[in-house]
C-alpha positions, 0 to 999 in steps of 0.5 A: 921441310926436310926432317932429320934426327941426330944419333949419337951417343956423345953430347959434344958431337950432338951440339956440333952437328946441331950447329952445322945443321943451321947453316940449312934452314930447310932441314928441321932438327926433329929429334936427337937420340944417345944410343941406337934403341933410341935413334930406332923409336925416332926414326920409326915416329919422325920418318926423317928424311935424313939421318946424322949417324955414329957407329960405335954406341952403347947397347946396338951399333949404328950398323945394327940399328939399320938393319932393324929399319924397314925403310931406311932414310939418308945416312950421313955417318959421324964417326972417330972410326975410319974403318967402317967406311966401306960397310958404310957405303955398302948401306948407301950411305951419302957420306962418312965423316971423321970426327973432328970434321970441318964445317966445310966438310960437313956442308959439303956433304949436307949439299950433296945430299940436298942435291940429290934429294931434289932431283929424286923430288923433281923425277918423282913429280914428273912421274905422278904427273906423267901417269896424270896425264896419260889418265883418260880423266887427265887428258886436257893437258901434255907434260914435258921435261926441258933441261931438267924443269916440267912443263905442263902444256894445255892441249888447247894451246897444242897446234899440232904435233909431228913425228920425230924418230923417236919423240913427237914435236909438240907444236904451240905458241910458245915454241915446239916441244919434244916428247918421247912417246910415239903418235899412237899414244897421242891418238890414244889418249888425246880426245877425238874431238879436238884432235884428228890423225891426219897423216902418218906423221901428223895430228892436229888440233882440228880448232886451229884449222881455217881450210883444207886445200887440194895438193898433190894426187889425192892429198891435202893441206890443212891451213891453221890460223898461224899459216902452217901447212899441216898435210893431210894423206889420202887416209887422213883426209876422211877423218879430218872431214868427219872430225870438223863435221863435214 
């Protein structure tokens, strides 16, 4: 649920704010205050998410109420008073509405920072479960981003993963994957046991492989039990040996 607070020191702006905001069910109405003291003791105790903010009120301004919050939320300005739109943007504002505003105007602007605080939510989650996956207690599974959604792969379903300029391919039932990280990391952090470099350009899970067959000079080809041909370099050939056991 997604908290805010309404500061403002006219009722009738408050009633109508507070009707727009029904439109959003997602965002639970935790507190409406009539002047800046007061919106400053909410914001401190609620910790919104967002705030529906006027500029000119009784005792401090909306203004010099921000600049007595240590972490400031969302601000959605609510005012008569057009001339404060640049310092209002100036605070990182979402939005600056003049009264009378529309209902259209005002879900336009709640949308836009809807928007904008799922995606803040999606890139925060991806990156507690980058660093969980990279943790050496985190290992058994490899976290992707595709067009914007997180996938989390099992390293047991990994087949095996393949250099790519930049990124590595991530090979598995489900299709290949792309991961910008480089094959050191991969050797780093997947476990030696399941996994083996055996080339400079490839690591595979050595549960997939069924043979090794001799290829060209000194090299090899490990055959997994899909039928792919993974090679295996005159360096890689011995680490393969000793991570199947031979």
């Amino acid at each position: 649920m997604i908290k805010a607070v309404i500061i403002d020191d006219e009722p009738l702006a408050r009633e109508i704010v507070k009707e727009y905001l029904q439109s959003f069910p997602q965002v639970q109405l935790m507190q409406e205050c009539g002047d800046g003291f007061e919106g400053l003791k909410a914001i401190q105790q609620q910790q919104p998410d967002i705030i529906f903010l006027d500029v000119q009120m009784p005792k401090i301004n909306g203004f010099e109420m921000l600049e007595l919050v240590e972490e400031l939320p969302a601000v959605i300005f609510t005012t008569a008073f057009e001339e404060h739109a640049i310092r209002a943007f100036e605070v990182n504002a979402v939005d600056y509405l003049l009264k009378p505003f529309s209902k259209e105007r005002f879900d336009r602007a709640v949308q836009k920072w809807l928007d904008r605080h799922a995606a803040d939510e999606l890139q925060q989650t991806a990156a507690v479960l980058e660093t969980a996956a990279t943790s050496p207690i985190q290992s058994n599974r490899v976290v992707v981003k595709i067009s914007g959604k997180i996938k989390i792969i099992p390293v047991q379903d990994i087949h095996y993963l393949e250099a790519a300029d930049d990124y590595v391919k991530i090979v598995t039932p489900e299709g290949t994957f792309l991961k910008n990280k480089t094959m050191q990391f991969f050797e780093k952090s997947l476990d030696p046991q399941q996994f083996a470099r055996v080339h400079r350009s490839y690591m595979l899970n050595i549960n997939q492989v069924t043979r090794i067959e001799p290829y060209e000079k000194e090299n090899h080809l490990a055959i997994l039990k899909t039928g792919a041909k993974v090679p295996v370099s005159k360096t890689g050939y011995p680490r393969l040996k000793t991570a199947l056991g031979l």
